[in-house]
BAPA-689383 format. One record per residue: residue number from 1; residue in three letters; x, y, z of N, C-alpha, C, O in turn. Coordinates in pm, 1 decimal, always signed. Example, Ala and Ser with C-alpha at 12.3 -4.5 7.8 and 13.67 -1.06 7.14 Angstrom:
residues 2
k->1; r->ALA; npx->+1319.0; npy->-569.0; npz->+780.0; capx->+1230.0; capy->-450.0; capz->+780.0; cpx->+1320.0; cpy->-330.0; cpz->+780.0; opx->+1423.6; opy->-331.9; opz->+846.5
k->2; r->SER; npx->+1285.0; npy->-225.0; npz->+708.0; capx->+1367.0; capy->-106.0; capz->+714.0; cpx->+1290.0; cpy->+3.0; cpz->+787.0; opx->+1340.9; opy->+113.8; opz->+803.9
//
This chain:
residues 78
k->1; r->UNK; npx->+3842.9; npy->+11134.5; npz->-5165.5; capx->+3935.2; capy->+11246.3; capz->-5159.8; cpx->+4049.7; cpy->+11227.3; cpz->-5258.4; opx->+4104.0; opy->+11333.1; opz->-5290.4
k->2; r->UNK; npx->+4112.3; npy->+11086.7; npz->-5329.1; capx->+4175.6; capy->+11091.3; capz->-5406.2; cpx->+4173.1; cpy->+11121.6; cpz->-5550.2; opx->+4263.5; opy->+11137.3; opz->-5632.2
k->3; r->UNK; npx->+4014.4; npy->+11126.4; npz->-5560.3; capx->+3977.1; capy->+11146.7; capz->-5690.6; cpx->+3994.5; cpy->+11318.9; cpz->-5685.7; opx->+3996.4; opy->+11377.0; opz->-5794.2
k->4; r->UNK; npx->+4004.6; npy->+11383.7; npz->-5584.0; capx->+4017.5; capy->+11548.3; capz->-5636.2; cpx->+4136.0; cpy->+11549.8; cpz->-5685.3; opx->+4154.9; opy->+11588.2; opz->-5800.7
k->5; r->UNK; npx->+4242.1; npy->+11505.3; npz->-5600.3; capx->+4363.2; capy->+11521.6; capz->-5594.2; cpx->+4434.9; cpy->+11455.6; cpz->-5743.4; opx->+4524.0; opy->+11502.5; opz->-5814.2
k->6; r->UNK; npx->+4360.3; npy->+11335.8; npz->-5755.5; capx->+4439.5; capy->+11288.1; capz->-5914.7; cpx->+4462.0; cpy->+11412.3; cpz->-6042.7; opx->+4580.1; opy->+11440.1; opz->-6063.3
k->7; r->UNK; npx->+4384.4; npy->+11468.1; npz->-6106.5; capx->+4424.7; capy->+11538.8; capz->-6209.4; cpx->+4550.1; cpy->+11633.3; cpz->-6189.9; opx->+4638.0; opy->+11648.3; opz->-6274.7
k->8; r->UNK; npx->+4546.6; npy->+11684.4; npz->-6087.2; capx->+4689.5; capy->+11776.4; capz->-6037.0; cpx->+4799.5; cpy->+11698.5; cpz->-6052.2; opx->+4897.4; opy->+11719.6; opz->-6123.8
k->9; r->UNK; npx->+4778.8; npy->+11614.3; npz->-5985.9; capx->+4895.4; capy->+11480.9; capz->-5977.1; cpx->+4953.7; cpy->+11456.0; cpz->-6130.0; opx->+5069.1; opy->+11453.0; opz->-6172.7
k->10; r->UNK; npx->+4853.3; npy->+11443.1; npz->-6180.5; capx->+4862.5; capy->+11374.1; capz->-6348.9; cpx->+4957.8; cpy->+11496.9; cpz->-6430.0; opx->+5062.1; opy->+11495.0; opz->-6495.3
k->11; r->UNK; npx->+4852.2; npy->+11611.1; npz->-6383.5; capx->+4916.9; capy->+11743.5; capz->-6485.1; cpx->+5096.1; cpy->+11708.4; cpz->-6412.0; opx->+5144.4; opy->+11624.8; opz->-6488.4
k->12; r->UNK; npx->+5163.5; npy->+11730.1; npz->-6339.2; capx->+5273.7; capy->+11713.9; capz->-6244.8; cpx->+5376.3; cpy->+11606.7; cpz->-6317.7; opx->+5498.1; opy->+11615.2; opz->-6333.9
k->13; r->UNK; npx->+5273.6; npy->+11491.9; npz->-6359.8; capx->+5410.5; capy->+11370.0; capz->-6372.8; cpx->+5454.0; cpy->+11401.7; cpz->-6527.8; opx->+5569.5; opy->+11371.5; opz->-6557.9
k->14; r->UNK; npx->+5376.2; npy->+11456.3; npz->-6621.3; capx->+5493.5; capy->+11557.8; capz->-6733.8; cpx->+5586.6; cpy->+11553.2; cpz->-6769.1; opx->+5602.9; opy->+11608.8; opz->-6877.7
k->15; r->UNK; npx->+5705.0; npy->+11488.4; npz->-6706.8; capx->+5805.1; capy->+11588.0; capz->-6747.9; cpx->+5892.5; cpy->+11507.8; cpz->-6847.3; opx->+5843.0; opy->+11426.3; opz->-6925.2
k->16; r->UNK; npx->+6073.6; npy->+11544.6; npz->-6838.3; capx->+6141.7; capy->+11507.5; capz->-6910.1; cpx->+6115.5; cpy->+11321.0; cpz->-6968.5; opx->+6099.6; opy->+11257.9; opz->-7073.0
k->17; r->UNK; npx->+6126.6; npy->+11295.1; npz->-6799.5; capx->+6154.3; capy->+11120.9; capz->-6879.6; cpx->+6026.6; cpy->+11132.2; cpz->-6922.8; opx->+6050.8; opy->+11088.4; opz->-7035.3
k->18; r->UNK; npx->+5879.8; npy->+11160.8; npz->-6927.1; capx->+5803.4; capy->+11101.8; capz->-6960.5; cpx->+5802.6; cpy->+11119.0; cpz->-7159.9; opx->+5781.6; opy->+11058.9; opz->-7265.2
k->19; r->UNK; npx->+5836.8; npy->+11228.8; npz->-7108.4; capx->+5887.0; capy->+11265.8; capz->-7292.9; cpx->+5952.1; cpy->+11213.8; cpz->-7340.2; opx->+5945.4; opy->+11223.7; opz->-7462.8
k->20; r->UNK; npx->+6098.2; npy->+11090.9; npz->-7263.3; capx->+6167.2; capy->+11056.3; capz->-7346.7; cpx->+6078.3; cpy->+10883.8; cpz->-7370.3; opx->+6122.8; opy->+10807.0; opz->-7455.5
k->21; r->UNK; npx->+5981.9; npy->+10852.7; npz->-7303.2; capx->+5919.0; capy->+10749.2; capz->-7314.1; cpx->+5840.9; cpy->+10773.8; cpz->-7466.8; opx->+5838.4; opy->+10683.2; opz->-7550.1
k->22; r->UNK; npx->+5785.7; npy->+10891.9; npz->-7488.7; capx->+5725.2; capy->+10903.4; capz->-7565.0; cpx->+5785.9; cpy->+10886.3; cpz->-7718.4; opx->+5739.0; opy->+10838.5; opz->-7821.7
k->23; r->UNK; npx->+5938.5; npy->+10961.1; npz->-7677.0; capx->+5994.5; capy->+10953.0; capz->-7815.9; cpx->+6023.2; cpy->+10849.5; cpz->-7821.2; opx->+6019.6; opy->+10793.9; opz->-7931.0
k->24; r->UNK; npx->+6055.9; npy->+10792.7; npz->-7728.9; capx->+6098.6; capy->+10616.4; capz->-7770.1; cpx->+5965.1; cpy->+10522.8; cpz->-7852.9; opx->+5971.3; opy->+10451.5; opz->-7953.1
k->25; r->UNK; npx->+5878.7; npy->+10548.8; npz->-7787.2; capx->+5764.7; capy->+10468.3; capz->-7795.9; cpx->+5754.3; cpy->+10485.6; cpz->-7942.3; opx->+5762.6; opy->+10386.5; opz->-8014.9
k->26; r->UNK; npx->+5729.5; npy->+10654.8; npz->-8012.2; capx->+5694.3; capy->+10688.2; capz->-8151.5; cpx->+5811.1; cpy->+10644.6; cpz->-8293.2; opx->+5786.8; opy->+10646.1; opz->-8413.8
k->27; r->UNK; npx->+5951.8; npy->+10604.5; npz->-8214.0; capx->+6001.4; capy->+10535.1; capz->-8289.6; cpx->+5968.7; cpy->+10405.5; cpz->-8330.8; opx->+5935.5; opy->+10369.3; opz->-8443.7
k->28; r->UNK; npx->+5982.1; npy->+10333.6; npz->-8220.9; capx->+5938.5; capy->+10180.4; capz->-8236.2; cpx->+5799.1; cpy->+10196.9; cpz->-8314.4; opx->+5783.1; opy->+10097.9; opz->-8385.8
k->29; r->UNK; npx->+5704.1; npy->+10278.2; npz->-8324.4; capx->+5594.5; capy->+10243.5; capz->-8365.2; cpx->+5645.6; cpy->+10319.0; cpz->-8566.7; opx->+5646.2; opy->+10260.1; opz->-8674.8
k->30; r->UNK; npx->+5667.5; npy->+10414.3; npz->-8542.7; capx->+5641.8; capy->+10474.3; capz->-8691.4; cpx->+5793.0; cpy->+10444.4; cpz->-8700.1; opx->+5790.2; opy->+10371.6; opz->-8799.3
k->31; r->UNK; npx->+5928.7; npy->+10450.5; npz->-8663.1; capx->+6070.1; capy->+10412.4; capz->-8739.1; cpx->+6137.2; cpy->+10542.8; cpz->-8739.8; opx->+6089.4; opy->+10655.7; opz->-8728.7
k->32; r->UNK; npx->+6262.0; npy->+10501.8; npz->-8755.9; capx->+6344.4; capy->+10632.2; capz->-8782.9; cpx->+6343.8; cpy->+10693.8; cpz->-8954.3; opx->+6434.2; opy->+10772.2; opz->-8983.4
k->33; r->UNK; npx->+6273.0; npy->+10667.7; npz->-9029.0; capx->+6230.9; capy->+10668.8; capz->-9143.1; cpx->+6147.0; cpy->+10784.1; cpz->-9168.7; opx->+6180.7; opy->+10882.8; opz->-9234.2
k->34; r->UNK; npx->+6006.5; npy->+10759.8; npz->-9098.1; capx->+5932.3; capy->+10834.9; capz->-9101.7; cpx->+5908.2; cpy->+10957.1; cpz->-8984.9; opx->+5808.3; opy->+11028.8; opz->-8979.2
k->35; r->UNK; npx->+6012.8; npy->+10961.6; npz->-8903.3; capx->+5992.4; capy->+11089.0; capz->-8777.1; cpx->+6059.3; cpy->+11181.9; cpz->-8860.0; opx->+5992.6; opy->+11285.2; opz->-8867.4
k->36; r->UNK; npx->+6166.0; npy->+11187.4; npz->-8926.6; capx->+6197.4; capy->+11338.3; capz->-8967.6; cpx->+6065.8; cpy->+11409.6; cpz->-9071.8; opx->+6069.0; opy->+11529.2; opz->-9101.1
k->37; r->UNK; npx->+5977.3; npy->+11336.2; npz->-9110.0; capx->+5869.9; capy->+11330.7; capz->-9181.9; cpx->+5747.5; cpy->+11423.3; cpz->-9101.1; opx->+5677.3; opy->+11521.7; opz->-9124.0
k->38; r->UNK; npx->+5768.8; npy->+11334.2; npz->-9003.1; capx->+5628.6; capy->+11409.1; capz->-8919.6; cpx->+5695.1; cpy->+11506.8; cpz->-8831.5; opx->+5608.5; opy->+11583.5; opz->-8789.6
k->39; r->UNK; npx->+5793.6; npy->+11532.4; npz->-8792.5; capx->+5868.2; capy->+11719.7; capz->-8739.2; cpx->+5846.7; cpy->+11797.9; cpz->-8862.5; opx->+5772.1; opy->+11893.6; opz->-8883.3
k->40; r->UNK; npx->+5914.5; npy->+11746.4; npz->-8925.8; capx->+5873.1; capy->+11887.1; capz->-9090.7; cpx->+5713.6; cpy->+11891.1; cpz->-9103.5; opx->+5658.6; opy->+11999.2; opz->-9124.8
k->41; r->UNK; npx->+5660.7; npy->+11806.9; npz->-9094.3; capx->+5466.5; capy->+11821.5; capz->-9098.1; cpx->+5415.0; cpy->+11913.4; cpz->-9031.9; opx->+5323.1; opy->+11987.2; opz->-9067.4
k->42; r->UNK; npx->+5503.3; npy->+11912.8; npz->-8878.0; capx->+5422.5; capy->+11960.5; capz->-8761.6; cpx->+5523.5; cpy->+12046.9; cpz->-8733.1; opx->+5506.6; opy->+12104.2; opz->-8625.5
k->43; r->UNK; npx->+5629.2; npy->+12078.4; npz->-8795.5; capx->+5678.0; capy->+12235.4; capz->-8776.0; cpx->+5644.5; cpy->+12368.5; cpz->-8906.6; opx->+5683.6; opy->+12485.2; opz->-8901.9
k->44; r->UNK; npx->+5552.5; npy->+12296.1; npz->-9027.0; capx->+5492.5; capy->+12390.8; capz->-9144.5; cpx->+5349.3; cpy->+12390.0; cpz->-9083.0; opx->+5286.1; opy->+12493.9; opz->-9102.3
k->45; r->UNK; npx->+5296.8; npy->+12307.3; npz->-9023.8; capx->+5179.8; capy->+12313.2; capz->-8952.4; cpx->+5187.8; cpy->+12433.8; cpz->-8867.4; opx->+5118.4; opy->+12533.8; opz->-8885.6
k->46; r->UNK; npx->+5271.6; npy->+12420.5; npz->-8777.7; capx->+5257.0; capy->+12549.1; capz->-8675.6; cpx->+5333.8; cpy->+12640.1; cpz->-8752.2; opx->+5287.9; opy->+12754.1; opz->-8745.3
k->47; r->UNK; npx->+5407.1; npy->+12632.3; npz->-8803.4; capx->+5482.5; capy->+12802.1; capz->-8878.5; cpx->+5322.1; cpy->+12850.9; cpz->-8956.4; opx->+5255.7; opy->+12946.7; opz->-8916.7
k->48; r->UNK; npx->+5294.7; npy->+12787.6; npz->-9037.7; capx->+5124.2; capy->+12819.3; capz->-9130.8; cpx->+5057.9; cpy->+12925.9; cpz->-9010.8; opx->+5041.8; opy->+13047.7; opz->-9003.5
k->49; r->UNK; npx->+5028.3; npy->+12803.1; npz->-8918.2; capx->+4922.8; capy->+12849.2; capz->-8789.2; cpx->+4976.6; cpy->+12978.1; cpz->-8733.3; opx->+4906.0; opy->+13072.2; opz->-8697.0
k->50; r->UNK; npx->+5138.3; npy->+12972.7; npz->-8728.7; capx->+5173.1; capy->+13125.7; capz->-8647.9; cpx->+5173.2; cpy->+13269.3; cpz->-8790.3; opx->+5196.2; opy->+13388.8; opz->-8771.5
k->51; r->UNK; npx->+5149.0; npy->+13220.1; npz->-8885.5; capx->+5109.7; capy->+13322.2; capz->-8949.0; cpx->+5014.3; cpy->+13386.2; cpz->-9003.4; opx->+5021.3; opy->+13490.1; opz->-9069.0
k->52; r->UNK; npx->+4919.4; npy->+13321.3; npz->-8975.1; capx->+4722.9; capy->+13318.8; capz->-8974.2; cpx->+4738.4; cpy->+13371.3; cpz->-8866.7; opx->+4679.2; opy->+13478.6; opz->-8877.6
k->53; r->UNK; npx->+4784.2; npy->+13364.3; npz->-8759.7; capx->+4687.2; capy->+13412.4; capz->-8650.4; cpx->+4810.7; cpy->+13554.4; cpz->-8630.5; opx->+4756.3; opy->+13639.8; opz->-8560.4
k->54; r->UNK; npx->+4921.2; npy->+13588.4; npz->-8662.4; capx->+5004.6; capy->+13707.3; capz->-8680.4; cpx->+4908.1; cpy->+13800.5; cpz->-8737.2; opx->+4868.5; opy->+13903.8; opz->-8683.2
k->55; r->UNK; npx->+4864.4; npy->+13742.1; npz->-8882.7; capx->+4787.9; capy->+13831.4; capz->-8998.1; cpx->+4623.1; cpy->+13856.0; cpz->-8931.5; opx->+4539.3; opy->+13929.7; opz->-8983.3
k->56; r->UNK; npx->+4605.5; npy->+13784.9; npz->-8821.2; capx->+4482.5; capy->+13808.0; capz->-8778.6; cpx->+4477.5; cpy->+13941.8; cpz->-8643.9; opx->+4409.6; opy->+14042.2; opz->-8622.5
k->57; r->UNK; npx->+4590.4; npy->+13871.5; npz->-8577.9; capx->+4625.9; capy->+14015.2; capz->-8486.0; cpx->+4682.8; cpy->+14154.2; cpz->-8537.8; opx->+4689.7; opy->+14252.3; opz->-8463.9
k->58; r->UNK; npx->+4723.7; npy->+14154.9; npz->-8673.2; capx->+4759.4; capy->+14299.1; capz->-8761.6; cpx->+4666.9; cpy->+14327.6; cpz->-8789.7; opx->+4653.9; opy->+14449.5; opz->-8801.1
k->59; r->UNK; npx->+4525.4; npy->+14229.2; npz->-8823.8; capx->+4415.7; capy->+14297.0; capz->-8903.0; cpx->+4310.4; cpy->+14392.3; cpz->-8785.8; opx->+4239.8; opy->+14491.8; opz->-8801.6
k->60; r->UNK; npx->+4343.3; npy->+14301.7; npz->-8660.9; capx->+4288.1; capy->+14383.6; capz->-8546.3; cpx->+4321.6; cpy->+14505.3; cpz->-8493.9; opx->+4281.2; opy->+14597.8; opz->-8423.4
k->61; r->UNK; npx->+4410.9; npy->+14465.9; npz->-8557.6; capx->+4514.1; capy->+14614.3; capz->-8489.6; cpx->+4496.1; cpy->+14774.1; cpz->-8567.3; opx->+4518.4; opy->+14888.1; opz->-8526.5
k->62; r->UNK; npx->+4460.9; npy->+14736.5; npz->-8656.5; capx->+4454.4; capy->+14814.7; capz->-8773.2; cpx->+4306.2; cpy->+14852.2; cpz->-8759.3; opx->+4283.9; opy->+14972.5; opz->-8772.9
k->63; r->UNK; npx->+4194.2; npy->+14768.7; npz->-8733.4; capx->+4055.7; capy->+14815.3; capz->-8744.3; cpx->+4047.6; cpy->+14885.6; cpz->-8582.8; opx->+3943.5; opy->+14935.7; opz->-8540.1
k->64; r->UNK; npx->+4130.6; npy->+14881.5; npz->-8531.3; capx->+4126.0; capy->+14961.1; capz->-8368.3; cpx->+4222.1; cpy->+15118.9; cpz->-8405.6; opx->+4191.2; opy->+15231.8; opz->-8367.6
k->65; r->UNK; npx->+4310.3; npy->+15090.1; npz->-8467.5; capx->+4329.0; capy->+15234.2; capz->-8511.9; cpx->+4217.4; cpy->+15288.1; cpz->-8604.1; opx->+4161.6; opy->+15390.6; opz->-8564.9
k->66; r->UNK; npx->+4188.9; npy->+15250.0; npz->-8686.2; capx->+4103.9; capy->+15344.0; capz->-8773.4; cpx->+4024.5; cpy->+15374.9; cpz->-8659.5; opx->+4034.1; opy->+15495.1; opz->-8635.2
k->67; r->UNK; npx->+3958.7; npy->+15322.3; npz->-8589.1; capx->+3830.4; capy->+15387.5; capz->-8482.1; cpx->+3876.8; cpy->+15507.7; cpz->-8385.8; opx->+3817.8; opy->+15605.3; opz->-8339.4
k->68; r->UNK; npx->+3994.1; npy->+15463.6; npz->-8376.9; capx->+4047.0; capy->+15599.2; capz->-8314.2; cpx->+4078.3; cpy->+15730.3; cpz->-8341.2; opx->+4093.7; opy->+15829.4; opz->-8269.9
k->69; r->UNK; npx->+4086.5; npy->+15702.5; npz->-8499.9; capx->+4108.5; capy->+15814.4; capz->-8566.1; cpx->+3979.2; cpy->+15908.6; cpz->-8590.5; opx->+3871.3; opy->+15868.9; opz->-8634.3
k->70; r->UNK; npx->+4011.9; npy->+16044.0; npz->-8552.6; capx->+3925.5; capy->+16139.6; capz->-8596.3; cpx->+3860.3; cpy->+16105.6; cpz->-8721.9; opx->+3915.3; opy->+16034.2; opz->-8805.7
k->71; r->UNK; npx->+3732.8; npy->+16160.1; npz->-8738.1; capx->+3696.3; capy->+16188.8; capz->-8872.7; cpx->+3693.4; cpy->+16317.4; cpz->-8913.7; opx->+3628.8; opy->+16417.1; opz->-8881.2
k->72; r->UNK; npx->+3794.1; npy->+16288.1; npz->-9007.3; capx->+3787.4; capy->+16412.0; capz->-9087.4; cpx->+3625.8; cpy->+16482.0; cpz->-9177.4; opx->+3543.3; opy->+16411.7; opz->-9235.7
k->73; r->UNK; npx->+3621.3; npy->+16613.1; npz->-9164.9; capx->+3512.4; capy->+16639.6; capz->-9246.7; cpx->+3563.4; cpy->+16750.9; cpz->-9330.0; opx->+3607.4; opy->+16862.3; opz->-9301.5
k->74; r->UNK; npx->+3540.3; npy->+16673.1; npz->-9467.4; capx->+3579.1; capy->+16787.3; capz->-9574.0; cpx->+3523.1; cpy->+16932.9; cpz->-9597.5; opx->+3401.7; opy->+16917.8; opz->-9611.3
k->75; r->UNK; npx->+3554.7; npy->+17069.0; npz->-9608.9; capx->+3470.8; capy->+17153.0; capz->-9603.6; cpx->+3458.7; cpy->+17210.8; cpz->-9774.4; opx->+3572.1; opy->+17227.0; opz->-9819.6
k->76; r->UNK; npx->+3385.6; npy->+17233.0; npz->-9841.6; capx->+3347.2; capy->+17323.1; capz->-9968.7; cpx->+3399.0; cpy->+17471.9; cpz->-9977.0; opx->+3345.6; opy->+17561.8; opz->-10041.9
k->77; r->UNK; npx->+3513.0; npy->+17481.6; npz->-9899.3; capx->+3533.3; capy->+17645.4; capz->-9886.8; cpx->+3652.4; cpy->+17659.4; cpz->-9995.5; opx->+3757.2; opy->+17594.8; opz->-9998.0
k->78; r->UNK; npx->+3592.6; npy->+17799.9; npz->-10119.7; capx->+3699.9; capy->+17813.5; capz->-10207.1; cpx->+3633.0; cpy->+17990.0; cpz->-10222.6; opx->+3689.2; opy->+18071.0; opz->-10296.3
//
């Protein structure tokens, strides 16, 4: 019965301090040298990523209007 209960548990222990373990930990390992290095990496990483997938939800958006739109039919009348 403890094995159901573990993953909930796990998702749960998360939080602040565990994050500040983490930042601690990624100093000691990579330095205060190289972390402002890897935030600028992984904040052009996700800015990139949030604008691929922006330009992907405009392109959807746009092929759902055209379908909605009537078709026009030209007539030959002069």
């Amino acid at each position: 019965m403890l094995t159901f209960l573990l993953p909930s548990t796990l998702m749960m222990a998360v939080g602040p301090v565990s994050l500040i373990v983490i930042a601690v930990v990624a100093l000691i390992i990579f330095g205060p040298k190289k972390l402002p290095q890897f935030g600028r990496a992984v904040g052009s990483t996700l800015k990139e990523f949030k604008d691929a997938t922006r330009g992907l939800a405009d392109d959807d958006d746009e092929e759902e209007e055209k379908k909605k739109e009537p078709k026009k039919i030209e007539s030959d009348t002069k």
